[in-house]
Structures are given as C-alpha cells and as structure tokens.
C-alpha positions as CSV (number, residue, x, y, z in Angstrom):
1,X,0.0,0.0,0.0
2,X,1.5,3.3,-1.1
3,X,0.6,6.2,0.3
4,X,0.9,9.6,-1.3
5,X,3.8,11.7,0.3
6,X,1.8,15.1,0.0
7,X,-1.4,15.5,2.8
8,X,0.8,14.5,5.7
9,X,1.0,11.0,4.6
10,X,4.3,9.4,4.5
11,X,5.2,5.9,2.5
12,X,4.3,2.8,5.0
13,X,7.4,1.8,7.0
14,X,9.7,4.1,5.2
15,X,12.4,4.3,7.9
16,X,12.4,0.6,8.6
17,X,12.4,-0.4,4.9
18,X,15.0,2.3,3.9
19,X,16.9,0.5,6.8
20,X,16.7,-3.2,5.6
21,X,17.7,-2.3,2.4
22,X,21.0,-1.0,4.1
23,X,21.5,1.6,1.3
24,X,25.4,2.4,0.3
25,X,25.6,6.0,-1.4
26,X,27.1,4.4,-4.6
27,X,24.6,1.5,-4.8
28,X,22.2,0.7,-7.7
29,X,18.6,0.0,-6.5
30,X,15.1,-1.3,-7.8
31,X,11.8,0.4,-6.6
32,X,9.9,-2.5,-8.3
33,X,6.2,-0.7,-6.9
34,X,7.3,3.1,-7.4
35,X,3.0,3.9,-6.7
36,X,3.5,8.0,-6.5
37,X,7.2,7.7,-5.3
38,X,7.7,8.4,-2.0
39,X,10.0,5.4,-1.6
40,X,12.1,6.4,-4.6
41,X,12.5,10.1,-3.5
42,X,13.7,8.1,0.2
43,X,16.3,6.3,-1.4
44,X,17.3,9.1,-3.9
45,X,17.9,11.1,-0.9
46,X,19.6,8.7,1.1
47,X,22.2,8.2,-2.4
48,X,25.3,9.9,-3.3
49,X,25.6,11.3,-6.5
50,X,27.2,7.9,-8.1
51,X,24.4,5.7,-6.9
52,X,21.5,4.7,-8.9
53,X,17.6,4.0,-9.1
54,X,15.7,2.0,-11.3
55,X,11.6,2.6,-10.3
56,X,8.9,0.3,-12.0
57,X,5.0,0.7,-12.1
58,X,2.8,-0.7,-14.1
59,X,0.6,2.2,-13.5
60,X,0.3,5.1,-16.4
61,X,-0.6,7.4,-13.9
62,X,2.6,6.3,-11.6
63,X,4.5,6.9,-14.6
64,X,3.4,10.4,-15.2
65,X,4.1,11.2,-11.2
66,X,7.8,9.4,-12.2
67,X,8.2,12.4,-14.7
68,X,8.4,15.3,-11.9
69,X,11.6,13.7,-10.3
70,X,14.2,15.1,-12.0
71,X,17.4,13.8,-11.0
72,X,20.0,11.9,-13.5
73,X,20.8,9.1,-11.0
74,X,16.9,8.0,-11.7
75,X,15.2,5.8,-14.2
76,X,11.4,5.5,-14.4
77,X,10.2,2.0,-16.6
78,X,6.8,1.7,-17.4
79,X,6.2,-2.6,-16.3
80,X,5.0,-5.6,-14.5
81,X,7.6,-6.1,-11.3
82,X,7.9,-10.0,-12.4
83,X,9.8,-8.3,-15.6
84,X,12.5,-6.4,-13.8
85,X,15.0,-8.8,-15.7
86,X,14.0,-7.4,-19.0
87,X,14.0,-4.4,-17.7
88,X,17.2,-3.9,-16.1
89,X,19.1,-5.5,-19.1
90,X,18.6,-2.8,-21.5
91,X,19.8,-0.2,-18.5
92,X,23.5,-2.5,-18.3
93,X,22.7,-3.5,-14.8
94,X,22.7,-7.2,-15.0
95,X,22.8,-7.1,-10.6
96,X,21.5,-5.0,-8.2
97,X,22.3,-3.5,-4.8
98,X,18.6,-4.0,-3.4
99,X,15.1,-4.3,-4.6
100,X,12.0,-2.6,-2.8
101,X,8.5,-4.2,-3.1
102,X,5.4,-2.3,-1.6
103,X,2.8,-4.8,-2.5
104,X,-0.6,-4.2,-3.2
105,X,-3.1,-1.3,-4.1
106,X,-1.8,2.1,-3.6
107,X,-3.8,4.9,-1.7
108,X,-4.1,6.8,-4.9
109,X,-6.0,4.4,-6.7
110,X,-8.1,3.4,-3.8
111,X,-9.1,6.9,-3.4
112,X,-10.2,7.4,-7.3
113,X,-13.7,6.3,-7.6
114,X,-12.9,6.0,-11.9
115,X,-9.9,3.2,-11.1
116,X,-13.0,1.1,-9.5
117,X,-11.3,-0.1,-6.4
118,X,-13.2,1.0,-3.4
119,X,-16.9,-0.2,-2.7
120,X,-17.1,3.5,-1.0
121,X,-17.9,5.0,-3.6
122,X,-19.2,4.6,-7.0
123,X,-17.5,4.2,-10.5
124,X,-16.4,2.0,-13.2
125,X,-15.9,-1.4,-12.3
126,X,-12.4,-1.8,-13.7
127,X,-9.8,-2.4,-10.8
128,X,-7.1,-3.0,-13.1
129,X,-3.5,-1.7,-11.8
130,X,-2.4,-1.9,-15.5
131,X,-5.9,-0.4,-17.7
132,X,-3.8,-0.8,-21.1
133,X,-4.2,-4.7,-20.7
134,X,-5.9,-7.4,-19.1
135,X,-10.0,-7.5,-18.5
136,X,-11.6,-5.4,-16.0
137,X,-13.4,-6.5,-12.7
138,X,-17.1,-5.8,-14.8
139,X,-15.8,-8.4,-17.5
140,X,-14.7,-11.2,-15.6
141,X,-17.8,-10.9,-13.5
142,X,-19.7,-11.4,-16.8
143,X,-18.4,-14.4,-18.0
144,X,-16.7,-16.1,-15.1
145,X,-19.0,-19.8,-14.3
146,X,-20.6,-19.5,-11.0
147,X,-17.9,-22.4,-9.5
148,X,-14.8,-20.1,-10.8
149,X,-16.2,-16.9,-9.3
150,X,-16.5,-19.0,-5.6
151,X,-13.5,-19.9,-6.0
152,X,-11.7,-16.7,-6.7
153,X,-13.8,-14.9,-3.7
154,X,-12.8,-17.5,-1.1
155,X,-9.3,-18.3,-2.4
156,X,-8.3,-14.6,-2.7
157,X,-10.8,-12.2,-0.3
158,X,-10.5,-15.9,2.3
159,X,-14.7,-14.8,2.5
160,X,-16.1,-17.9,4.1
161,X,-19.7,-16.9,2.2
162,X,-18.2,-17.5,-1.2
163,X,-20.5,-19.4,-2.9
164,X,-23.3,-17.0,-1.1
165,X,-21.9,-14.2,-2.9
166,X,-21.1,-15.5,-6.8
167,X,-24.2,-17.0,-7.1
168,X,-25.8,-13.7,-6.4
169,X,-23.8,-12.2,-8.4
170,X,-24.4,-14.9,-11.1
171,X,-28.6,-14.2,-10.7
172,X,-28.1,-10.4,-10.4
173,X,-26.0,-10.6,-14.0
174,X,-28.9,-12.5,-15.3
175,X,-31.1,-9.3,-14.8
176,X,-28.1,-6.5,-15.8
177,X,-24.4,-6.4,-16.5
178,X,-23.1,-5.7,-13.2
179,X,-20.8,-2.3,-14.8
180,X,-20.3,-0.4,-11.5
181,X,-18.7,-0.3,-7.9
182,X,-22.2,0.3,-6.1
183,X,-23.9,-2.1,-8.0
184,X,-21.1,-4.8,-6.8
185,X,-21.5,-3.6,-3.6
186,X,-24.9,-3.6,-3.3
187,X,-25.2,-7.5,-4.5
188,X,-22.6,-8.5,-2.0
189,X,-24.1,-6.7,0.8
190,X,-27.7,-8.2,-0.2
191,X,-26.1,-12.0,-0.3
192,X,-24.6,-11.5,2.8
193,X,-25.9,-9.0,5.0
194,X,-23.7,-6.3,6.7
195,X,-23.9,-7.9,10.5
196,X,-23.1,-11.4,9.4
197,X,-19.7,-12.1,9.8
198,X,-19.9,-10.5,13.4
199,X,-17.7,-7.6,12.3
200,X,-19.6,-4.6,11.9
201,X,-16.4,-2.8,11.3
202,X,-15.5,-4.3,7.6
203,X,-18.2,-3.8,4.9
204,X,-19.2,-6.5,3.9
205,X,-17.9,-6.1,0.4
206,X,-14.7,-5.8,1.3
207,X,-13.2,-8.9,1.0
208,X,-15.3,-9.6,-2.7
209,X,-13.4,-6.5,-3.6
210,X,-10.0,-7.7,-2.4
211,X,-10.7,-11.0,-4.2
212,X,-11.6,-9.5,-7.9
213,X,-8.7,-7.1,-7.6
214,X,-6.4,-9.9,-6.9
215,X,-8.0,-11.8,-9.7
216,X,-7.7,-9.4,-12.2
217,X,-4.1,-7.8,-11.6
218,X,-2.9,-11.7,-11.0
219,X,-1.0,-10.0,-8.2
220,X,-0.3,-13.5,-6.6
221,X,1.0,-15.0,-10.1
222,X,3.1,-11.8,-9.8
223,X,4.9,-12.8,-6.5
224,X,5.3,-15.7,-7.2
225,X,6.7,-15.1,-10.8
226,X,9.1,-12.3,-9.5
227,X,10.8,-13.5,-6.3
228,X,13.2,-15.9,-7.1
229,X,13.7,-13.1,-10.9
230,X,14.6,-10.2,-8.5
231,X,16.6,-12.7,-6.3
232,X,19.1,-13.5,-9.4
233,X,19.3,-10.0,-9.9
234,X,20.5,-8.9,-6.1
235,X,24.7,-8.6,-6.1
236,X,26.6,-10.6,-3.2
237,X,25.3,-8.5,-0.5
238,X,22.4,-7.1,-2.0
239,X,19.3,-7.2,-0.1
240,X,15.4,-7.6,-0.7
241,X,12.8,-5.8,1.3
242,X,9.4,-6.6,0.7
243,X,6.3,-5.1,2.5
244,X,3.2,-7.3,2.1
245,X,-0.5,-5.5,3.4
246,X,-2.5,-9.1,3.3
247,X,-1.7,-12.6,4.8
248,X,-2.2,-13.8,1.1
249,X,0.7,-12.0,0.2
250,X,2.9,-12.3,3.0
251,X,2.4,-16.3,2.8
252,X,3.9,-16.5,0.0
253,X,7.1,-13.8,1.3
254,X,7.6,-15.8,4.2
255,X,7.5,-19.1,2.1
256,X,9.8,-18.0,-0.6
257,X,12.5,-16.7,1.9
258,X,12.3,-19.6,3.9
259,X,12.4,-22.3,0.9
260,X,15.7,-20.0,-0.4
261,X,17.6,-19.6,3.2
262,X,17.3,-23.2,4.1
263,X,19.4,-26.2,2.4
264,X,17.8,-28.3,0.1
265,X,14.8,-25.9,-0.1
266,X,13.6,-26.6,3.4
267,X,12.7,-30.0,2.7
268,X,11.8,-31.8,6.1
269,X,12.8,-35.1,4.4
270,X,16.1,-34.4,3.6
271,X,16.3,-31.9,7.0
272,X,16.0,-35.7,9.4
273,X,18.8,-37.3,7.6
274,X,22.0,-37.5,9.5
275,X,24.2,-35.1,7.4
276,X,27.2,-33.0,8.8
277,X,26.4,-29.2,8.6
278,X,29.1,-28.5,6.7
279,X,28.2,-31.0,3.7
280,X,25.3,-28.7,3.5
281,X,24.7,-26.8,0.5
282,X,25.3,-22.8,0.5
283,X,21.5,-21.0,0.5
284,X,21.2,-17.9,-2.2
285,X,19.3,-15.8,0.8
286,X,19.7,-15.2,4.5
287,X,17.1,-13.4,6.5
288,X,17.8,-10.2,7.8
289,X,16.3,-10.2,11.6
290,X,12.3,-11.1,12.5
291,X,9.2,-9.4,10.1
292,X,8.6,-5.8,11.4
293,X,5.3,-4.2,11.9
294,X,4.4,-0.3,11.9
295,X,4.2,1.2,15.2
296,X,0.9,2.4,17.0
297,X,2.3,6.0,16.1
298,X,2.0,5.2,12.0
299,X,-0.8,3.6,12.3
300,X,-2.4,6.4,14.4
301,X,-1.6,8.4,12.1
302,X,-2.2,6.1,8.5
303,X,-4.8,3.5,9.4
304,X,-4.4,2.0,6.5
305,X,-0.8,0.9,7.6
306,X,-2.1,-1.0,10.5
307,X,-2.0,-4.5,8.4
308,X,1.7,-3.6,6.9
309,X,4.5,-6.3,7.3
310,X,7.8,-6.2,6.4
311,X,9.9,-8.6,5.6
312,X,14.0,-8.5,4.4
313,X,16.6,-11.2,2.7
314,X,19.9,-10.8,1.9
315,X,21.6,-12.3,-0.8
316,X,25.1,-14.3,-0.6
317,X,27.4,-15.2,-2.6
318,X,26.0,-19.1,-3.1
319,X,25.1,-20.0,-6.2
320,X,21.3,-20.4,-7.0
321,X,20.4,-24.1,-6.8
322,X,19.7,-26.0,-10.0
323,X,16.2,-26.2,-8.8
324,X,15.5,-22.7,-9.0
325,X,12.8,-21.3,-9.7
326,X,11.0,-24.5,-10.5
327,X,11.5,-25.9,-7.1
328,X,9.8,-23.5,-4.7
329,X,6.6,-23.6,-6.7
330,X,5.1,-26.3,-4.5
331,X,5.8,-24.5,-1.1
332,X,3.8,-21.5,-2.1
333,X,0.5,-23.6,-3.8
C-alpha cells in the first residue's frame, strides 16, 4: 500500500524499509512498486551522486508522477515487477544493490472512484492496476461460471460466504451487467448481509473486492513469478525488502525466503537425515532479523498501515540451486 507523500502522509514503513535495504551511497537499486514515489525520493535522498535507481510501475498514472523527479541518477520503466530482468538488461545493470516491493493497491488508486477499487464509492468497475491490458473486474464478473467466481472470492478475499456471494452475483448478472462499484457492492451486501460475519467494522464487500482485484491484476501470479527473478538479480550482499498488506501476500514472502535460506529448499525429508552441517549446501538468501510491523504512532496516524509487514533477505554469494525457480513452486500452492 503506497501512500501519497503530500497531505501529511508518508510511504508505510519508510524508515524501517529504507533500513533493511542497508542503502550504500554508490549503490544501484530497484523500486519495483514506485505507486507515487515516495519510496524512490527516500532512497534518492539517502544516495550519493554515483548511486542509482531504477523505479517500475505498471501504473500510467505512476509513470506520469515518475516524470516530476528530475534527478540523472533515476530511471522511471513503465512494467509488471515480475519483468524487472528485461527491464534492467537494457539499462546494463545485470545485478542490483537492493530491490523494494510495496505490495498491493496504492492509496491513490483506492481513493479514485474512476480506477473502481473502493466499494465506498461509485465508478467504473475496472480495478485493473495496469488499464492498457488485461479484463476489468465488470468483464470477468460477466463471464466467469458460477464455481470459478466462488472460487476466486474464497481463495483470494478468504470470504467464508463465497459461494453465497457468486451465485448472487451470477442471478443479479442475469437481470443486468453488473458495470459499477455500487452495483457490486450492493449484490454483495444483499447476499450476505452487513452484520453477518460478526464484524460490523468491515463492509461487507470488502473482502469480494479484495478477491476480484487480486484476480484481475494476478497480483499472486506476480509474487510468485518475481521473487526468485529479482533474487538472481540482487549482487553478493544485495538485499530484498518486501512489504506485504495481506496474509495472502505475505504467505507466500515468508514461504519463498524460507524455501531460499534453508538447504535443500527446506525439505523436512532431507532436513531428518544424518548429514554434517558443513556438507550442507550454500542458500542464495539469508534473512535479515524477524518481520517488522508499523508502530501504533504510523498507524495512528495512516490507518491503513495497520495491516503492513515487512519482511527483508539478503543475498550471498551461493550460487542459485539447480532447482531454482522451478523448485519452490510447490511450497507457495
């Protein structure tokens, strides 16, 4: 989640992230979610006038905040975070110093009824990160069966009234494209009622949201597609920060790291045989202390912090297994 740095707001966990990364003045660095850039402008600061930053977004309206920095040591690409290696290539940086990843939506397009993110208020039903490509929330709901729209709800929004919800949505379709954010809202909240759950706190289309925006952006494909790619780009030494806002997310962060730190993947079979620690192999990553929450103080002052978890790795000078990528894929299913 990327806040905006103008209103008072500040990037979540700025200080700590900025930290984990351990930022040398004449490093080269990777904000692979640049959102409006108030990581980027962190790190720029933080940089001497040899060091350099590579920001991604696959946002067109990240891009055009990208174009008000303007500082030579700073490269804005317009992309997916998963193709950072294509990206970098072009740029002759072949390894990195450290990568940033602020997963998820940022505040900016939450808070734009036309992006169709928020169930507070009404617009287009798009939720697409990326709106040159892909379908939009509206289209999927069209023409996804009832079964693959349960599925998507309680895999990705983890709503335990799933099947409740797509097969209202599947009747309500049946009547009238569902084309807006109220009208989604409205269905979900109808199916399920806004006191079920026993949280009158959470609206009750909240985690339906969650779940299409997921779907859409294939934000999970993403992390899992770009962790072990941004990995072989860190340098000896280099170091991997990555700031997760949903246990979705950070599953698969804390799964990765952990399958890349530990020999032979973390595989409890081999882990019970009787072999010497030092006929173990070398691990590409090491983790860099426990996962770090914001304090009451951010969160007092950005709620939307308050689910924020960071998470660092640093990279050694092992090579990467012959397994790799392939062989994590079954430890984040």
């Amino acid at each position: 989640m990327r806040t905006p740095t103008d209103g008072g707001h500040a990037p979540v966990l700025l200080a700590e992230a900025l930290e984990g990364l351990a930022l040398r003045a004449d490093g080269a660095y990777v904000d692979a979610t640049f959102g409006r850039g108030g990581h980027s402008r962190a790190v720029l600061a933080a940089l001497g006038p040899r060091g350099r930053l590579v920001a991604v977004d696959r946002d067109a309206e990240a891009e055009a905040a990208a174009a008000a920095i303007a500082d030579a040591r700073f490269t804005f690409c317009r992309g997916w975070f998963s193709e950072l290696p294509d990206i970098l290539a072009p740029l002759g940086l072949h390894a990195v110093d450290g990568v940033l990843l602020d997963l998820g939506v940022s505040s900016p397009q939450l808070d734009t009824p036309a992006r169709g993110f928020t169930y507070r208020d009404d617009g287009p039903l798009d939720m697409r990160m990326d709106t040159s490509r892909g379908e939009t929330a509206a289209q999927f709901i069209a023409r996804a069966a009832v079964d693959e729209l349960a599925e998507v709800i309680r895999e990705y929004g983890e709503e335990r009234f799933a099947r409740t919800v797509a097969t209202a949505i599947a009747k309500a379709r049946e009547r009238a494209p569902i084309v807006t954010t109220r009208e989604l809202a409205r269905v979900v909240a109808q199916a399920i009622g806004a006191r079920t759950r026993g949280d009158w706190r959470q609206d009750p289309a909240a985690r339906t949201f969650q779940a299409l925006r997921i779907a859409v952006n294939r934000e999970l494909a993403e992390i899992r597609d770009a962790l072990p790619r941004l990995t072989a780009r860190l340098a000896a030494g280099g170091r991997i920060a990555v700031i997760s806002f949903h246990s979705l997310e950070d599953r698969l962060v804390k799964r990765f790291f952990a399958f890349a730190s530990k020999p032979y993947g973390g595989d409890a079979t081999l882990a019970r045989l009787p072999i010497a620690e030092a006929s173990l192999p070398a691990t590409p990553l090491a983790p860099i202390g426990r996962a770090i929450k914001p304090s009451a103080e951010e969160i007092a002052a950005n709620p939307r912090a308050r689910s924020a978890v960071l998470r660092v790795a640093q990279r050694t000078d092992a090579p990467l297994p012959s397994n790799w990528p392939r062989g994590f894929e079954g430890t984040l299913a």
